[in-house]
N, CA and C of each residue as an Amber inpcrd file, in Angstrom:
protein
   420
  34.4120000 -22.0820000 -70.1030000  34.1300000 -22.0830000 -68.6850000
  35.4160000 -22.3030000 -67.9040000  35.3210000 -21.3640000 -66.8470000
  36.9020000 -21.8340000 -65.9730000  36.5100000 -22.3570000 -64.5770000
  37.5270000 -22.6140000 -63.8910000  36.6080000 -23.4770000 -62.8220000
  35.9240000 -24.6740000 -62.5860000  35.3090000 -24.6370000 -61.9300000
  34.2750000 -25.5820000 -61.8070000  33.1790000 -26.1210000 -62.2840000
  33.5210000 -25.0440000 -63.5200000  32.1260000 -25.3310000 -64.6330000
  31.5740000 -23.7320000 -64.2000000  32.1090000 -22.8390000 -64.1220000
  31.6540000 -21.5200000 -63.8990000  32.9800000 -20.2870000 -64.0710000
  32.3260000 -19.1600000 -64.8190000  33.6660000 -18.5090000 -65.4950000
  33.9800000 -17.6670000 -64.5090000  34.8180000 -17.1040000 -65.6390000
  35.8160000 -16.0830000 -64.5670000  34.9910000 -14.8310000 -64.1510000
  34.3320000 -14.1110000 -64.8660000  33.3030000 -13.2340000 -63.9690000
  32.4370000 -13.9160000 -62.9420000  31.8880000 -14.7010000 -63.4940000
  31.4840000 -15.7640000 -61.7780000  32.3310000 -15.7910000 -60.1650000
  33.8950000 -16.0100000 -60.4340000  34.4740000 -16.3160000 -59.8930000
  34.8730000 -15.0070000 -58.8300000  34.3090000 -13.7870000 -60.2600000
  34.9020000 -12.0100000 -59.7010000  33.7000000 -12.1380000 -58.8280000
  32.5900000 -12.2130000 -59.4180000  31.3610000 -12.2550000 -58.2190000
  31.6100000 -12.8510000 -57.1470000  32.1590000 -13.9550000 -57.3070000
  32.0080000 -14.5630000 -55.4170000  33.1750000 -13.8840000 -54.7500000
  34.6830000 -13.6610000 -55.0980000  35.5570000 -12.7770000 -54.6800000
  34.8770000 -11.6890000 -54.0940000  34.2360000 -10.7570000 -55.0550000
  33.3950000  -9.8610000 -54.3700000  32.2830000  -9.6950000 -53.4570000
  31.8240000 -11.1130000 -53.4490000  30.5020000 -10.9690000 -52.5090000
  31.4320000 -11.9510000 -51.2030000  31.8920000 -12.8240000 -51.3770000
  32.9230000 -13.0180000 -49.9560000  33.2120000 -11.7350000 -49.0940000
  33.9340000 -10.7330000 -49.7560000  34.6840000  -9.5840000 -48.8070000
  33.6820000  -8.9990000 -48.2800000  32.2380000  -8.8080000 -49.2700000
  31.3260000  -8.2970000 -48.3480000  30.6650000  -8.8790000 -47.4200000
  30.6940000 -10.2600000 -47.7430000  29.8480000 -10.9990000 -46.5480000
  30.8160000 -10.8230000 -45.0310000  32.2100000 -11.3740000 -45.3260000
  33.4350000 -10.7400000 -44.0400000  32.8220000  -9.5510000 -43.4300000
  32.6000000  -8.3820000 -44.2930000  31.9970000  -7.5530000 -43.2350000
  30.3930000  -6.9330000 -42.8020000  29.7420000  -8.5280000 -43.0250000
  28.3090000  -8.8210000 -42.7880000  28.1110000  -8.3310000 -41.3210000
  28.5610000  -8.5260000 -40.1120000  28.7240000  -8.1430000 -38.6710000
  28.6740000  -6.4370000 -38.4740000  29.2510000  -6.3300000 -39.6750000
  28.9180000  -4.8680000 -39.0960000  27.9560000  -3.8480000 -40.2320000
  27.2300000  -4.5680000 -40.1200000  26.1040000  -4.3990000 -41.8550000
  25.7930000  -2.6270000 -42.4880000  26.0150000  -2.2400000 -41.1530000
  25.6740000  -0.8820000 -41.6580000  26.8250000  -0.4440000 -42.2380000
  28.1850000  -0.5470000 -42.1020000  29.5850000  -0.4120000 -42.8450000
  29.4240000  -0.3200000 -44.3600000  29.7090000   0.5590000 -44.9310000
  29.6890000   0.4650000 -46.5780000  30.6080000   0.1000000 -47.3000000
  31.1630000  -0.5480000 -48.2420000  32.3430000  -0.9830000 -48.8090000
  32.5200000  -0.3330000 -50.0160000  33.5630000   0.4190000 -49.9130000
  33.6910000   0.8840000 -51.8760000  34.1020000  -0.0940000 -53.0250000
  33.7500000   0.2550000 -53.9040000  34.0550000  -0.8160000 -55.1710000
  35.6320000  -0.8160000 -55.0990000  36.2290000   0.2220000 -54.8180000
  37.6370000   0.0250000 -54.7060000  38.3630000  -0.3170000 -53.5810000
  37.7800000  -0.2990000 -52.4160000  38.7740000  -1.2940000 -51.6840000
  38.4820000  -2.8320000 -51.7770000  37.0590000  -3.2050000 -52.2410000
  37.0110000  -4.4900000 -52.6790000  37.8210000  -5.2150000 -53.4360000
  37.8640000  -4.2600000 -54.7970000  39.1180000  -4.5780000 -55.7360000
  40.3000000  -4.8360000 -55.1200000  40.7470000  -4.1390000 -54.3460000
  42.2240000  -3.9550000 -53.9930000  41.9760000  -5.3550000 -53.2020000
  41.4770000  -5.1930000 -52.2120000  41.0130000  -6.4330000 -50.9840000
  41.6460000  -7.9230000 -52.0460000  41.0890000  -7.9300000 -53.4030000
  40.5760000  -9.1690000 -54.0090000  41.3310000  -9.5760000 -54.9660000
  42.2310000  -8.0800000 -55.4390000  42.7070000  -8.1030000 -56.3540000
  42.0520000  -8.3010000 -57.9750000  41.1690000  -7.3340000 -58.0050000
  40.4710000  -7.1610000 -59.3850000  40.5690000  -5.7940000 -59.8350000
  40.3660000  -5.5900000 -61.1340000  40.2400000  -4.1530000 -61.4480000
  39.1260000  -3.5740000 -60.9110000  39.1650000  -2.4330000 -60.2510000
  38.3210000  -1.7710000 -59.8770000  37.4020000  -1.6080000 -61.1850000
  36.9850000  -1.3390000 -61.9590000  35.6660000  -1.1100000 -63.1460000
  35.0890000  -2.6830000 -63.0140000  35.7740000  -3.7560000 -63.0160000
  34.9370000  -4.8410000 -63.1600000  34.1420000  -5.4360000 -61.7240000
  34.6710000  -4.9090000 -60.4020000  34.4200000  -4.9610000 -59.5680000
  32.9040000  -4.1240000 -59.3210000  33.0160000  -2.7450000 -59.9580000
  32.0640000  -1.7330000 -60.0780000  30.9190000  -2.4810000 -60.7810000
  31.1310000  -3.1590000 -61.7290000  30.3560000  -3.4950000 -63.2680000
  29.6400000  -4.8650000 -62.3260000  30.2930000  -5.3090000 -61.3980000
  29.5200000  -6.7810000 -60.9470000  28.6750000  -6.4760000 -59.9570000
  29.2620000  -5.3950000 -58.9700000  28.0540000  -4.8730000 -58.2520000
  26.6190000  -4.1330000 -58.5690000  27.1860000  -3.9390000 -59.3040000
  26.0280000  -2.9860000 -60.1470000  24.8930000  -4.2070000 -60.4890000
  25.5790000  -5.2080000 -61.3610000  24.7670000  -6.4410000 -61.5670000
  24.1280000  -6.8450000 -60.7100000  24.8720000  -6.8160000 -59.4200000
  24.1240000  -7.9250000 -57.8820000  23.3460000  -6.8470000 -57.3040000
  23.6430000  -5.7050000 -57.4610000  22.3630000  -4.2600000 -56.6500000
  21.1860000  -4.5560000 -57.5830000  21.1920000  -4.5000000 -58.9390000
  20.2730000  -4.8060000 -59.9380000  19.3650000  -5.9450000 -59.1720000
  20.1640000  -7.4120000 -59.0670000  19.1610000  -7.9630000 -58.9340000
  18.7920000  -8.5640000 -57.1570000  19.0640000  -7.6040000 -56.3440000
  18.9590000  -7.4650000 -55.2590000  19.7980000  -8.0610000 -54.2310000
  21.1860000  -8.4870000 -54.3260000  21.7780000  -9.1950000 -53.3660000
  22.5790000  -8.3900000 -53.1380000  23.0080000  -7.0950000 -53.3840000
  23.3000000  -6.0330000 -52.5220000  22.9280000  -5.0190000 -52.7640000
  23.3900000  -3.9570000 -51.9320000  22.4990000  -2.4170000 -51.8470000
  23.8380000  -1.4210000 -52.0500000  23.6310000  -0.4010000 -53.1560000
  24.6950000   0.7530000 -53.2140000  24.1400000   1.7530000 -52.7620000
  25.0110000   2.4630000 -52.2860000  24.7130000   3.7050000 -51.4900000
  25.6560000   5.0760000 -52.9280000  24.5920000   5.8420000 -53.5110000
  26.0660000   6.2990000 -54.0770000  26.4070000   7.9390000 -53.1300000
  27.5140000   8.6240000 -53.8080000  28.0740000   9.6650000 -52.8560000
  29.2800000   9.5360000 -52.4140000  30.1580000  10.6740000 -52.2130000
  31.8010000  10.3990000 -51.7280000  31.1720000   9.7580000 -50.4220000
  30.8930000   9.0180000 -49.4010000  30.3770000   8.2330000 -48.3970000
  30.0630000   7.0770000 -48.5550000  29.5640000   6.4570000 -50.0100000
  28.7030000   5.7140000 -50.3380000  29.4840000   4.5580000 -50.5220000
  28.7700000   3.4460000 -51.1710000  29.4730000   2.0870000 -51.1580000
  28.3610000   0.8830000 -51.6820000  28.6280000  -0.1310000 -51.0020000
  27.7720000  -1.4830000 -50.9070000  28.0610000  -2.0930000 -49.8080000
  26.6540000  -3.0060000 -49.1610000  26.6300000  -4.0990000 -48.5420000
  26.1270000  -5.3850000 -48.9640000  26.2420000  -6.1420000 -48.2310000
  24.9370000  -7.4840000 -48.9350000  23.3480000  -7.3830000 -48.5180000
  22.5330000  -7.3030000 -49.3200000  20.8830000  -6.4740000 -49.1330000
  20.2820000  -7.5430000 -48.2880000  20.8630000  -8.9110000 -47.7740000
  20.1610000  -9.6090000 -47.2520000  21.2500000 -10.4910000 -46.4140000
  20.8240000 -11.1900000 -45.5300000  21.8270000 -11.7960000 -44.4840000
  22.8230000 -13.1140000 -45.6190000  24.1440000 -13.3620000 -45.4270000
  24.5530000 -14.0480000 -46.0980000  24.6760000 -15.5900000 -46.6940000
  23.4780000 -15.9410000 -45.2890000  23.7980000 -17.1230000 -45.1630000
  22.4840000 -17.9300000 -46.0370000  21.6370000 -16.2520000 -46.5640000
  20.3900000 -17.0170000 -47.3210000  20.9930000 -16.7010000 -48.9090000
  21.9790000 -16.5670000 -48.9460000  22.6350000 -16.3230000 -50.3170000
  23.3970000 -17.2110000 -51.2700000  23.5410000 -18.1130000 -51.7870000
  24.6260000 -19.0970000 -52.0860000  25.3700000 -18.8670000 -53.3870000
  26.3350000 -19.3950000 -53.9300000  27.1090000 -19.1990000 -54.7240000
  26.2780000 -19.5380000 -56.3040000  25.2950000 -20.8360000 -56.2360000
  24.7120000 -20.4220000 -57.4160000  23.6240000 -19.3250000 -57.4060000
  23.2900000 -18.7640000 -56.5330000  22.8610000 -17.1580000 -56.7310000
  23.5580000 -16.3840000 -57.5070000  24.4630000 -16.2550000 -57.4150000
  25.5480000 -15.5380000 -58.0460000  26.1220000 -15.5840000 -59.2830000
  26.4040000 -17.2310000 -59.3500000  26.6220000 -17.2760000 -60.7050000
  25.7580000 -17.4790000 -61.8120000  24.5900000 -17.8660000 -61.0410000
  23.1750000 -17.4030000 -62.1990000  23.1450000 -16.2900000 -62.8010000
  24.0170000 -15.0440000 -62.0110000  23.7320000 -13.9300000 -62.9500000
  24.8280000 -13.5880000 -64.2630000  25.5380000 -14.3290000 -63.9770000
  26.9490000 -13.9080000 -65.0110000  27.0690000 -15.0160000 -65.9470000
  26.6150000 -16.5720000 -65.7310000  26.3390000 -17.2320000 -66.6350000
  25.0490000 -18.2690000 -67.0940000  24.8840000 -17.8730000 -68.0630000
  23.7810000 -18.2200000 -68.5990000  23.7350000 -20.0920000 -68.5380000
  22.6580000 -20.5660000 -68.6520000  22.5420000 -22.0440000 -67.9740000
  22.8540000 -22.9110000 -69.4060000  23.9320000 -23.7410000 -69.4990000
  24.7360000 -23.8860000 -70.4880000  25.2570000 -25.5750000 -69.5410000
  25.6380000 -26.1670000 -70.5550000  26.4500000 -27.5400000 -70.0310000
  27.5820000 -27.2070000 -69.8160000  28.3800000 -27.6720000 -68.1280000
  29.9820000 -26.8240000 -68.1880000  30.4340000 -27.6850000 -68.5460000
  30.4080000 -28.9330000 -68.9790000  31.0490000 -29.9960000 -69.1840000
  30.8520000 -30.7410000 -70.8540000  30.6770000 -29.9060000 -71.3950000
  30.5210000 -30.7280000 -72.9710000  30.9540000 -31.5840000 -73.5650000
  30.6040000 -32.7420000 -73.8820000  30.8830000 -33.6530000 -74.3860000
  32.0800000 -33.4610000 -75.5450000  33.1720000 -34.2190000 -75.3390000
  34.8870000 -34.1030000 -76.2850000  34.3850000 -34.6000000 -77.1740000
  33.3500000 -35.1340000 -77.8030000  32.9940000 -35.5810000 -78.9080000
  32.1910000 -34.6070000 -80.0690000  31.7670000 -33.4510000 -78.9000000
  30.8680000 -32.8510000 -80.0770000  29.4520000 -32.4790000 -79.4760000
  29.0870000 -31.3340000 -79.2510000  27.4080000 -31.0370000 -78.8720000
  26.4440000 -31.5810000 -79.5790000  25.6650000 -33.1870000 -78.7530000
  24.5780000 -33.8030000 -79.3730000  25.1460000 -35.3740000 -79.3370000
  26.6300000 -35.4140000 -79.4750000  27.2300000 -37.1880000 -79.1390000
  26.5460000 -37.9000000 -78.5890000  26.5400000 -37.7680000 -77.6000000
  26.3850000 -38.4790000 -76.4740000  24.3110000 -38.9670000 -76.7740000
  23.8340000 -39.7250000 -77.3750000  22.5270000 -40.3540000 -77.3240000
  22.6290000 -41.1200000 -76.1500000  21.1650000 -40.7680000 -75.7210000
  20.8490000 -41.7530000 -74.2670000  21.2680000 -43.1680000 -74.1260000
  20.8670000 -43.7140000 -75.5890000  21.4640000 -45.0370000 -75.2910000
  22.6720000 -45.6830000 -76.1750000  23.7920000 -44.6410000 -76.2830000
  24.7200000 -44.5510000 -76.7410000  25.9620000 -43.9190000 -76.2300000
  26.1690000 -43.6610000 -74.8300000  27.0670000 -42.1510000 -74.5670000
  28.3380000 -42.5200000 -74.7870000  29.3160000 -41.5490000 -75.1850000
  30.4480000 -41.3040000 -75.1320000  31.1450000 -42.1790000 -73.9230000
  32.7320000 -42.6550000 -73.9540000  33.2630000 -43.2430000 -72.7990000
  33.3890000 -42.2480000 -71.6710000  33.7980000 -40.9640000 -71.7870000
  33.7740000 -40.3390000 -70.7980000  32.1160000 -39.9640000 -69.7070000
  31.1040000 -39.8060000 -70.8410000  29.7480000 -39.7600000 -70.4750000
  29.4300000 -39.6860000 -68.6620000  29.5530000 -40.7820000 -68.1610000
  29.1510000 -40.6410000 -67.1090000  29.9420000 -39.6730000 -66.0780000
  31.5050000 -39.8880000 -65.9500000  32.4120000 -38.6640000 -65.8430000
  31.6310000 -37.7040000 -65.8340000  31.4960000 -36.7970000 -66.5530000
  31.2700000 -35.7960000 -67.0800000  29.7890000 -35.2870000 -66.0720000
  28.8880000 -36.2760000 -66.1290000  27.4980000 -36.1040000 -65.4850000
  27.7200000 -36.3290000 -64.4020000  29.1510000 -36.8850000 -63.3390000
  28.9060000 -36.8090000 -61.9110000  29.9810000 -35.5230000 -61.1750000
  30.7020000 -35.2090000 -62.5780000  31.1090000 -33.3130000 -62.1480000
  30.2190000 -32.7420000 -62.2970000  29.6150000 -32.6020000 -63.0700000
  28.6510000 -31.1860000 -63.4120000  27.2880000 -31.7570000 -62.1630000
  26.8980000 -32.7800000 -61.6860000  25.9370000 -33.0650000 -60.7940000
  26.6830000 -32.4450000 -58.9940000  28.0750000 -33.0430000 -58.7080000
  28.7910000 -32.5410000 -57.7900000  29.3870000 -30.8840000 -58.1570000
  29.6260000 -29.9370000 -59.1780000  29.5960000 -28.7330000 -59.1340000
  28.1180000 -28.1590000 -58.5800000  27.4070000 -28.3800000 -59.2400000
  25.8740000 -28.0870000 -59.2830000  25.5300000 -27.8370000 -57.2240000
  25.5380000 -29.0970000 -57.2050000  25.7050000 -29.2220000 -55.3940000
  26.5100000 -28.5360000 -54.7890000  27.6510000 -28.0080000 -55.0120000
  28.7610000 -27.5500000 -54.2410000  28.2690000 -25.9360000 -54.4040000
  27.4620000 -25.3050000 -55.7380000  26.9890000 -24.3160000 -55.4730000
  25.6020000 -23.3530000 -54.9300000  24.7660000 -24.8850000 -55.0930000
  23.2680000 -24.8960000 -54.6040000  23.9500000 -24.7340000 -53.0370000
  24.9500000 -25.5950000 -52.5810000  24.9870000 -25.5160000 -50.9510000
  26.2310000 -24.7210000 -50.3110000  26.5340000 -24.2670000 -51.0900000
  27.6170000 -22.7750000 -50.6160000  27.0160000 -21.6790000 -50.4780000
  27.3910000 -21.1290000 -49.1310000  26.5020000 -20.0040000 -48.7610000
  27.4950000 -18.8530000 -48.6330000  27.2400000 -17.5250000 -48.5070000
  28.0110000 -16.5680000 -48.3370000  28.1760000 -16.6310000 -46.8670000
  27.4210000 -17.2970000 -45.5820000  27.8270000 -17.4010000 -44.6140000
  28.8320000 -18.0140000 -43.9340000  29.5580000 -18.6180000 -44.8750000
  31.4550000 -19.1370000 -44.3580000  32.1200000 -18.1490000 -44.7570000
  31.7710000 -16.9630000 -44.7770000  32.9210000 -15.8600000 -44.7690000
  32.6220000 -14.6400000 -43.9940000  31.7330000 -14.8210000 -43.0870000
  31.4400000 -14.1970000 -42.4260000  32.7530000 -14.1420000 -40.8610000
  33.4070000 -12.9690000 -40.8600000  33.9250000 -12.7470000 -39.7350000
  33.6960000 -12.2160000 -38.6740000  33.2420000 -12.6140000 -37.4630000
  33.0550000 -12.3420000 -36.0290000  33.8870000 -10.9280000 -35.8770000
  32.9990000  -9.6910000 -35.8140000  33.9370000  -8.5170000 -35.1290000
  34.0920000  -8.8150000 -33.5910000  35.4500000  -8.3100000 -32.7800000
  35.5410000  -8.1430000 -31.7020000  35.2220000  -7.3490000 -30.9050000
């Protein structure tokens, strides 16, 4: 896991769903997989490969056609970051115990133990309450 307890395709997802939420204001605007990339700095195929994932499971809409593109299928601010990374990683402990998967008995834990359970409780929060609506930019 990289991050915050969430990997690096996670991380391509929110890169990518940020730039689209920026141009949430003007919703009918389509975005190609490749200026996203460029925008974000990702390879364009993995950029392609994550949207595809988030059109799949409805948090944005592709248009295909030399015209075509993506937006976000729903306003951004009902969207949050563990939306997102629910789809790229599977629900797993990001924080595993340095001792070994299973150490830690309830009434036994590891010294780090509690550590460990007030990151992964404060990641958890930071993505339940991150919305795609702080990247939303005001057109003029």
């Amino acid at each position: 896991m990289a991050g915050i307890g969430y990997s690096k395709m996670s991380q391509n997802a929110i890169a990518a769903m940020s730039y689209l939420a920026a141009q949430y204001p003007d919703h009918e605007s389509l975005a190609r997989s490749a200026t996203i990339a460029e925008a974000r700095d990702l390879p364009q195929t993995l950029v392609a490969k994550i949207l595809t994932i988030l059109s799949q499971a409805g948090y944005v809409q592709g248009s295909p056609g030399p015209k075509g593109g993506y937006r976000l299928a729903r306003p951004p601010e009902t969207i949050t970051f563990h939306d997102i990374v629910a789809q790229f990683d599977p629900a797993s402990d990001p924080y595993p115990c340095p001792f070994g998967a299973g150490y830690c008995p309830n009434d036994n834990p590891c010294p780090v133990h509690d550590e460990l359970v007030a990151m992964r409780e404060s990641s958890e929060s930071f993505l339940k309450n991150t919305h795609f609506g702080s990247f939303v930019v005001e057109l003029e």
